[in-house]
C-alpha positions as CSV (number, residue, x, y, z in Angstrom):
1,X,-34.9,8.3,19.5
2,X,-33.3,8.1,16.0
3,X,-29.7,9.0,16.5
4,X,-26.9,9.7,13.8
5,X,-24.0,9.5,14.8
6,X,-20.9,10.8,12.7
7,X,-17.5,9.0,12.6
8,X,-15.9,10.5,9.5
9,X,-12.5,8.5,9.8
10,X,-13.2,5.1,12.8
11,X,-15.6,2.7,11.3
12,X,-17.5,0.8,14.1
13,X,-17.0,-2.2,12.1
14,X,-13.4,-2.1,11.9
15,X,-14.6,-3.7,15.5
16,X,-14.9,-7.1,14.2
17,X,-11.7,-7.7,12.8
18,X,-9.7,-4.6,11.3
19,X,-5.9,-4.2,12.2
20,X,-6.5,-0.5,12.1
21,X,-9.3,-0.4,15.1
22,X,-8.7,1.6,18.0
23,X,-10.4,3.7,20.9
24,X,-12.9,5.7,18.8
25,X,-13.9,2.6,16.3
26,X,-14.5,0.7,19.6
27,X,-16.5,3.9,21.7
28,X,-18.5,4.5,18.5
29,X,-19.3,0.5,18.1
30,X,-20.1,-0.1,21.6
31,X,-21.9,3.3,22.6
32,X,-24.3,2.7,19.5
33,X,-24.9,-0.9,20.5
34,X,-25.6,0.0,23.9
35,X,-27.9,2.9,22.8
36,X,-30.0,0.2,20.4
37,X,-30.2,-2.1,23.6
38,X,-32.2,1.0,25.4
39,X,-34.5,1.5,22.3
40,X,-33.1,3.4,20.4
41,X,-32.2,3.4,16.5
42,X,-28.7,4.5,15.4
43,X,-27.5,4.7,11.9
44,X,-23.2,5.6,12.1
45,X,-22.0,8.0,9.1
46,X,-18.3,7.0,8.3
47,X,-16.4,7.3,5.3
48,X,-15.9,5.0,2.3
49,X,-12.2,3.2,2.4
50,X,-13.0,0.4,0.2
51,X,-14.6,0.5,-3.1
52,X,-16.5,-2.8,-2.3
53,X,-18.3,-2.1,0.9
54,X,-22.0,-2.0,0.7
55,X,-23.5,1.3,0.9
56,X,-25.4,-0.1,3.9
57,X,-24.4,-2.8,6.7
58,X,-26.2,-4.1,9.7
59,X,-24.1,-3.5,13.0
60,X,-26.4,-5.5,14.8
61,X,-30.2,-4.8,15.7
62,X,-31.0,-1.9,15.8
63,X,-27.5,-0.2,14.4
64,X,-27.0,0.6,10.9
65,X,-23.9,1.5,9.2
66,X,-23.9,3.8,6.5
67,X,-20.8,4.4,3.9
68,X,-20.4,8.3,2.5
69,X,-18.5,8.9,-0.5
70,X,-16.4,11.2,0.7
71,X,-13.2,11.2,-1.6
72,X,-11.3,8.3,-3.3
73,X,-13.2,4.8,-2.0
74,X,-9.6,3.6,-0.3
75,X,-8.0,4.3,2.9
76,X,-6.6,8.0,3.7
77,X,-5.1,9.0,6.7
78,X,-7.4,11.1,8.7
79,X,-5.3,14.2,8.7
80,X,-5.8,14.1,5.1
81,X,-9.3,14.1,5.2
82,X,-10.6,17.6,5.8
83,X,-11.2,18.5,2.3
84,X,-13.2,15.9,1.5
85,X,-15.8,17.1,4.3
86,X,-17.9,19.5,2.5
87,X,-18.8,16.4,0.3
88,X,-19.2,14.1,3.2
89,X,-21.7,17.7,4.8
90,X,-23.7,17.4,1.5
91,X,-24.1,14.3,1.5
92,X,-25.4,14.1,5.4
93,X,-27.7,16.8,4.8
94,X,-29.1,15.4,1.7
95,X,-29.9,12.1,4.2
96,X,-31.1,14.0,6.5
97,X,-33.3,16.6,4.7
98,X,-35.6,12.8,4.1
99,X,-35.1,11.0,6.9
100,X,-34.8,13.6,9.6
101,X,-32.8,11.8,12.9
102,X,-33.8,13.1,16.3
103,X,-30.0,14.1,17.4
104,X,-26.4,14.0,16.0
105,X,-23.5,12.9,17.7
106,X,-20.4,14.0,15.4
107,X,-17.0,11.9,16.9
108,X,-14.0,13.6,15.8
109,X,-13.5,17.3,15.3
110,X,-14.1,16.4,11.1
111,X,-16.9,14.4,11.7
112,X,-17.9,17.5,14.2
113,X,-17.9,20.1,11.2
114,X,-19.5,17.7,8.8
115,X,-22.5,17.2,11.4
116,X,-23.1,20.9,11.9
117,X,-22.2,21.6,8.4
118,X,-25.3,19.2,7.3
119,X,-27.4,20.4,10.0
120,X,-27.2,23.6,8.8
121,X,-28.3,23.0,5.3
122,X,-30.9,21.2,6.5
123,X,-32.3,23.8,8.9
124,X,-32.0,26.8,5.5
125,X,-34.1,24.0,3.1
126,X,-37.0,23.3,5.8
127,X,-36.9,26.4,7.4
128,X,-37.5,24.4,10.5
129,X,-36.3,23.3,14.1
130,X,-32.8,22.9,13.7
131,X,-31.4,19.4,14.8
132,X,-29.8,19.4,18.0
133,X,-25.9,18.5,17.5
134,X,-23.6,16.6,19.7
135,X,-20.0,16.6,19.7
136,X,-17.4,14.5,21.0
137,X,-13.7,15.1,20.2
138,X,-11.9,12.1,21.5
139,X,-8.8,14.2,21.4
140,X,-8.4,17.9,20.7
141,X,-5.3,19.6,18.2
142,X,-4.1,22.0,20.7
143,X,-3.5,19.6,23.7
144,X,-1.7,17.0,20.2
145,X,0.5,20.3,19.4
146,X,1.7,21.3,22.8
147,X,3.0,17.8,23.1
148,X,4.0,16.6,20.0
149,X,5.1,20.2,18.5
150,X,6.0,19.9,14.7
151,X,5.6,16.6,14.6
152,X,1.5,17.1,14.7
153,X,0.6,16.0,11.4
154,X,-3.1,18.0,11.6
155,X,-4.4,20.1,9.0
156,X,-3.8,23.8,9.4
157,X,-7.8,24.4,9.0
158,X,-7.9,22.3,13.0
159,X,-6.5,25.2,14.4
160,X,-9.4,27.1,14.2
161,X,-12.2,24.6,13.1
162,X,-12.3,22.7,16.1
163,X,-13.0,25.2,18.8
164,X,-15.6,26.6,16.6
165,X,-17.2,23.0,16.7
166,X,-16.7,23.1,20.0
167,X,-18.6,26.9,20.1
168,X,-21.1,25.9,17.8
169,X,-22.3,22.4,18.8
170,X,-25.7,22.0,20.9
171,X,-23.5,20.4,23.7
172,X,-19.9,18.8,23.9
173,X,-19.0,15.6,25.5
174,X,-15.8,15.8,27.1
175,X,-14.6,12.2,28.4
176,X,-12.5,13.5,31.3
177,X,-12.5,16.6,33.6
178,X,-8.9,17.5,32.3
179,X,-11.0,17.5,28.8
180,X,-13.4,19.9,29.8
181,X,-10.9,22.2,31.3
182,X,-9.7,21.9,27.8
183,X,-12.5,23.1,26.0
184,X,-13.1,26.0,28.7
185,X,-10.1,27.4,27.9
186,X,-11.2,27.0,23.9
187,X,-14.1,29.1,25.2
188,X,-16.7,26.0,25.0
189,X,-19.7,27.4,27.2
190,X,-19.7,25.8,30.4
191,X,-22.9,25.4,30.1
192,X,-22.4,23.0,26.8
193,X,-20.0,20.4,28.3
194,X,-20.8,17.5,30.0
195,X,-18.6,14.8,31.2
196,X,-19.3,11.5,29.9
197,X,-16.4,8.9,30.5
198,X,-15.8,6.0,27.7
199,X,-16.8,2.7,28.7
200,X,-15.6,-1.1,28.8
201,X,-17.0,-4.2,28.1
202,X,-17.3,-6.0,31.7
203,X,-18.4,-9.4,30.0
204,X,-15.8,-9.7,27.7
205,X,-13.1,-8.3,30.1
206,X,-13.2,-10.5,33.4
207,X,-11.2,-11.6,35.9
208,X,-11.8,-15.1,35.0
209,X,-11.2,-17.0,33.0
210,X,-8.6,-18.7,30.5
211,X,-4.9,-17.0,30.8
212,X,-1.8,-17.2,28.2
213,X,1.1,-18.5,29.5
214,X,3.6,-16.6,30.3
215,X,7.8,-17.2,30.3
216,X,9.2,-15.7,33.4
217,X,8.0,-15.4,37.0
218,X,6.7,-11.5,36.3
219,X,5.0,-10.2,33.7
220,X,4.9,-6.7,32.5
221,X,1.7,-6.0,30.1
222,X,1.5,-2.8,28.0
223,X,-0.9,-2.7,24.8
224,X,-1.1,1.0,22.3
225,X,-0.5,2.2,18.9
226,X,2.9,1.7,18.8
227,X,3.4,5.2,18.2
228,X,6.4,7.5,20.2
229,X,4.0,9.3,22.0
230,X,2.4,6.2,23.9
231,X,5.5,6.0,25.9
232,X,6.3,2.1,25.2
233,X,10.0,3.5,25.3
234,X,9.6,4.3,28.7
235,X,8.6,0.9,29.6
236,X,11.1,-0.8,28.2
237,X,13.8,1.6,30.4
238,X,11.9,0.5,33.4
239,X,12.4,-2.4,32.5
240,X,16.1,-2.2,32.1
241,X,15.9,-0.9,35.7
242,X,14.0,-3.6,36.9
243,X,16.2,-6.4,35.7
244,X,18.9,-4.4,36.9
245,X,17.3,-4.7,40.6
246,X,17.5,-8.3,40.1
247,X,13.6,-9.3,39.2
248,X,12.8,-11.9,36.1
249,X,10.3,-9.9,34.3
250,X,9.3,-10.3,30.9
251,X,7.5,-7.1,28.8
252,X,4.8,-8.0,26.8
253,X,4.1,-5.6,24.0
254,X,0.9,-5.5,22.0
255,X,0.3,-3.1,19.0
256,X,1.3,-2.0,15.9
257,X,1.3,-2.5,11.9
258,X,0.6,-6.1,11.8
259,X,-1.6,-8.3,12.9
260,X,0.4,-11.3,15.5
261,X,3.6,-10.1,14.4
262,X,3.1,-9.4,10.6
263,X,4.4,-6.7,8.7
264,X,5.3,-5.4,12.5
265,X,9.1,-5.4,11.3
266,X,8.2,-2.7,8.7
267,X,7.0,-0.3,11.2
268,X,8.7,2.5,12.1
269,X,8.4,2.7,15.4
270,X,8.2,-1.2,16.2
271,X,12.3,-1.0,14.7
272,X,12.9,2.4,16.8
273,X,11.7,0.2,19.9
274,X,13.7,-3.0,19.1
275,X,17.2,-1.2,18.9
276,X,16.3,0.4,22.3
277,X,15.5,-3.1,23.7
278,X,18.7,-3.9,22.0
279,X,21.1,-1.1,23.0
280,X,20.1,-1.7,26.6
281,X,20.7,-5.4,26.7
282,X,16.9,-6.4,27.9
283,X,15.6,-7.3,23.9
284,X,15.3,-11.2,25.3
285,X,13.1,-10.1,27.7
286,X,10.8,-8.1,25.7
287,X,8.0,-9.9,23.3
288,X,6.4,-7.4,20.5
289,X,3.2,-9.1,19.8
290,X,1.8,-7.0,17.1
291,X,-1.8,-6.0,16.6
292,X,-4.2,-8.6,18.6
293,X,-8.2,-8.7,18.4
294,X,-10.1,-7.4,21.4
295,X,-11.2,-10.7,21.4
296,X,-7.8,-12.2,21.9
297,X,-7.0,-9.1,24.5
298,X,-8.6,-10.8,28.0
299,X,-6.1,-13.8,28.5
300,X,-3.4,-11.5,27.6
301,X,-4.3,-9.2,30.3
302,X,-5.0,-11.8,33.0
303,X,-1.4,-13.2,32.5
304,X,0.1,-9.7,33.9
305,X,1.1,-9.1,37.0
306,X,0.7,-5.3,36.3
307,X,-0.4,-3.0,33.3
308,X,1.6,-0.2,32.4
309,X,0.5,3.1,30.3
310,X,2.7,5.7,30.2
311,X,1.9,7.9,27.3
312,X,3.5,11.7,27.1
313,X,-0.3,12.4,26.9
314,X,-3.7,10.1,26.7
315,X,-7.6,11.8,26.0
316,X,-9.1,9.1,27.3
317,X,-7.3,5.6,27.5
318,X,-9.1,2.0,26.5
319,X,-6.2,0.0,28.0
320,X,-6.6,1.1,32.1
321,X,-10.1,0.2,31.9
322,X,-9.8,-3.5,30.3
323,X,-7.1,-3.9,32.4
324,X,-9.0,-2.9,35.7
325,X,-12.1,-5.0,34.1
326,X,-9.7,-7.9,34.2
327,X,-8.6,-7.2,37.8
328,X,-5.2,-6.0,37.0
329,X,-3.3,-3.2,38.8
330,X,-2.4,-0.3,36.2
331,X,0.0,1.9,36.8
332,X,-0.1,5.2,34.8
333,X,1.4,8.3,33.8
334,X,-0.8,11.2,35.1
335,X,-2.2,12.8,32.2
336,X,-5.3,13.4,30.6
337,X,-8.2,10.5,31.4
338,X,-5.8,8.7,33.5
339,X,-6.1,10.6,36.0
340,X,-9.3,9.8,36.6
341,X,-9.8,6.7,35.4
342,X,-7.0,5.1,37.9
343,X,-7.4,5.8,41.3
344,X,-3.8,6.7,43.2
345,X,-3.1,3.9,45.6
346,X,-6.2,2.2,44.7
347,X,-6.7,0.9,41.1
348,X,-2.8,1.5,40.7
349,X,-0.1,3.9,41.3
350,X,0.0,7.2,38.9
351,X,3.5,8.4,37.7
352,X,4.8,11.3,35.8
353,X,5.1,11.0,31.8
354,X,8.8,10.6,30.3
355,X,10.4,8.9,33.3
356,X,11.4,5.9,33.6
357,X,12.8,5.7,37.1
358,X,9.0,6.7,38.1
359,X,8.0,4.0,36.4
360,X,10.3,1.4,37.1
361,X,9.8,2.0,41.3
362,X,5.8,2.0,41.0
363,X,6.0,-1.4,39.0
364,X,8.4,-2.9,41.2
365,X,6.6,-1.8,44.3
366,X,3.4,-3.7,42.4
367,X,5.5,-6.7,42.0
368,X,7.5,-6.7,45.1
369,X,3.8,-6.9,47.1
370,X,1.5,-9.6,46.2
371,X,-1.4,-8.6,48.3
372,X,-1.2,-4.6,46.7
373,X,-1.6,-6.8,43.4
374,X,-4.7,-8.4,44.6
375,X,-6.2,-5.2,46.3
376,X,-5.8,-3.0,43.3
377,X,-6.8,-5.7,41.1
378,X,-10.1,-6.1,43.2
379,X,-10.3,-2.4,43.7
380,X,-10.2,-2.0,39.4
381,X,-12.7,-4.2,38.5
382,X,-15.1,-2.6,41.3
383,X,-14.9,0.5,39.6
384,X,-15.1,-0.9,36.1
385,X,-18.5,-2.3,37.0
386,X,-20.1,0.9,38.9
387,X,-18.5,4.1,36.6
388,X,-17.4,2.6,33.4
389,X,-20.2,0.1,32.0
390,X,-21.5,1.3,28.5
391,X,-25.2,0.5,29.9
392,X,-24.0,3.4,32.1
393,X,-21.8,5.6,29.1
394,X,-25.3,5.1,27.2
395,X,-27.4,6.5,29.9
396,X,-25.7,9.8,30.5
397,X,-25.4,9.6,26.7
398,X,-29.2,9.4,26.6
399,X,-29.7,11.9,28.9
400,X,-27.8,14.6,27.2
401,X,-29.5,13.9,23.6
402,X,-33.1,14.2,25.6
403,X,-32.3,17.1,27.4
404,X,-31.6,19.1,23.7
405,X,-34.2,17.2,22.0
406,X,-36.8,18.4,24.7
407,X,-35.2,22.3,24.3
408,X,-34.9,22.1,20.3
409,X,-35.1,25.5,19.0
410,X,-34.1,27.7,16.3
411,X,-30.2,27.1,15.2
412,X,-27.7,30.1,16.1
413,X,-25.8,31.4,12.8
414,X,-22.8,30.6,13.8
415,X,-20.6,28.2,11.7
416,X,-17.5,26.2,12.0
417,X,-15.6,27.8,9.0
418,X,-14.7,31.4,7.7
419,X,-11.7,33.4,9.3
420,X,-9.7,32.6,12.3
421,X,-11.1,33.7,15.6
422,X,-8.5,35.6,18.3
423,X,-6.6,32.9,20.0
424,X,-7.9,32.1,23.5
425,X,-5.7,32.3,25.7
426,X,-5.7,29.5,28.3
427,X,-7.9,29.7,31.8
428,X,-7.4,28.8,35.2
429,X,-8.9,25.0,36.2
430,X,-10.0,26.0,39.5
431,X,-12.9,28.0,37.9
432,X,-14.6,24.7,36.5
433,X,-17.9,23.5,38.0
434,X,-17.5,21.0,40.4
435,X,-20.9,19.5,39.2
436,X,-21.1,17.6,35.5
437,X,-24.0,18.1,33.1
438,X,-24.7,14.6,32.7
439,X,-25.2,12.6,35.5
């Protein structure tokens, strides 16, 4: 098949070396990659940020990268970006209208609208089939405003763009089951949503293999966008606790503005989380490492005795499954993919978000019991290698794109802009199917 897919804001080849990568550069990177090992040739839509990239680049075999101009050619944060999409639409569909791809995968509720957008002016030039669209949201605006309120920075337009990309696309890929509740109550079809997990690299992230040395006998590992919602605030109060209870534990934190440390004093929330490390008397035992490449990320892992993520909320969540990948124990707050990504009593121990005393008990437990550590640690890399492989994330990929390619027919008229639709209010979860789409 030739597959488009459409990642408006996360370049797959910030990948191989950008400071600003994270979970949707890497899914869109590795997914692609993993699609061109079965076969098939993909060719990734993103923005231009940089007035010298080439309007073409070469992924690797059989992935191409292409860059839209879209707006000014330097970086803009994504929330500022939806105005720019009816030019990154035109541009698409101008593509497309010659070289006709087989599917579209838009990544990103922008990237979403700009995919059905393009599709759509194809389908009125040709007159023909239209192309069958894919959508994957990575994270959806009303789940980022019930938890972060005013501070949501999204465009007013998400509020009712994205459940009509949701309504409108061929099929949506939800990456948990707490996601496709999610879109249910958005009205999705049920019949549209699959549930395809993300994926980890099981060759890079390994038990074995070299480990960083660490300074104390137990080591704490968390790794995010240092960003308040990520909960690193609540680690560092479990840790409080935990030195409290008389255990030499060092925190190891990796993200933020810099890469190894630079520029990381500038950021906001790197200097928020410093004076809470200070104020509570543990800033000794805390290391802020800064952005690290993923690279760089598998002897870091190894050298903890447990990983923490405790975000306020998580769509999916990178970190659990490099850490299981590299045999580590995870504990987690209960939210979004994490719940099914670590398994309770398993993989790791689950806790409730904003609470540090949950925290601080599981890890000790963790740390008090080295046999739990090896257990879970075994248990997580099990399940890396049977559930979360991308060979695997590319197959039920493939499967969903084949399926809609097989059924292509005429487009509905429905688009993805115009007046608000009536709010939906939100559904009961125990009227999901207990089967998924893609298998």
């Amino acid at each position: 098949m030739r597959i488009a897919m459409v990642s408006e804001h996360a370049s797959p080849l910030a990948v191989l070396g950008g400071v600003d990568a994270g979970g949707q550069n890497v899914h869109v990177a590795e997914l692609s990659g993993a699609l061109a090992d079965r076969g098939h040739q993909v060719t990734v839509y993103t923005r231009r940020d940089d007035a010298d990239l080439p309007v073409r680049v070469a992924l690797r075999p059989g992935v191409e990268v292409v860059h839209v101009d879209a707006g000014p050619a330097r970086h803009v944060p994504k929330d500022d970006l939806y105005p720019y999409m009816g030019t990154f639409a035109s541009v698409l569909a101008a593509e497309w209208f010659l070289d006709r791809p087989d599917v579209v995968h838009g990544h990103f509720w922008m990237s979403g609208h700009a995919a059905i957008d393009a599709v759509q002016q194809v389908q009125a030039r040709t007159g023909g089939v239209r192309i069958p669209v894919v959508q994957t949201f990575h994270a959806l605006g009303v789940v980022k405003r019930r938890h972060q309120g005013t501070a949501d920075t999204s465009p007013a337009e998400r509020e009712w763009v994205e459940p009509a990309v949701g309504r409108t696309a061929d099929q949506v890929i939800a990456t948990c089951s707490d996601e496709a509740f999610e879109l249910k109550a958005l009205a999705v079809p049920l019949h549209a949503i699959s549930v395809v997990p993300c994926g980890v690299d099981t060759e890079l992230f390994t038990p074995d293999g070299p480990v960083e040395e660490r300074g104390r006998t137990f080591r704490v590992l968390t790794a995010s966008r240092l960003v308040r919602r990520k909960g690193v605030g609540t680690t560092i109060a479990a840790l409080a606790k935990l030195l409290d209870e008389g255990r030499d534990v060092e925190l190891v934190v990796v993200g933020g503005a810099g890469v190894a440390g630079a520029d990381l004093v500038d950021d906001p929330e790197y200097q928020r989380l410093d004076a809470l490390a200070r104020s509570l008397g543990v800033r000794e035992h805390v290391s802020f490492r800064g952005q690290l490449g993923q690279h760089d990320m598998p002897e870091v892992y190894r050298s903890a005795d447990v990983v923490v993520c405790a975000p306020w909320y998580e769509p999916f969540g990178i970190v659990p499954l490099e850490a299981m990948a590299c045999g580590r124990p995870v504990v987690a707050s209960s939210v979004g993919g994490l719940i099914d990504t670590v398994v309770e009593d398993a993989t790791g121990l689950h806790v409730p978000p904003r609470d540090e005393h949950a925290v601080a008990a599981a890890v000790g437990l963790v740390l008090d019991e080295p046999e739990r550590r090896k257990a879970y640690g075994r248990a997580g890399r099990r399940r890396a290698e049977t559930k979360y492989t991308w060979h695997k994330v590319a197959a039920d990929s493939e499967r969903v794109y084949e399926r809609l390619v097989a059924g292509s027919a005429a487009v509905p008229t429905t688009t993805t802009t115009g007046s608000r639709p009536t709010r939906v209010g939100r559904t009961s979860r125990s009227t999901l199917p207990t089967e998924r789409t893609a298998r």
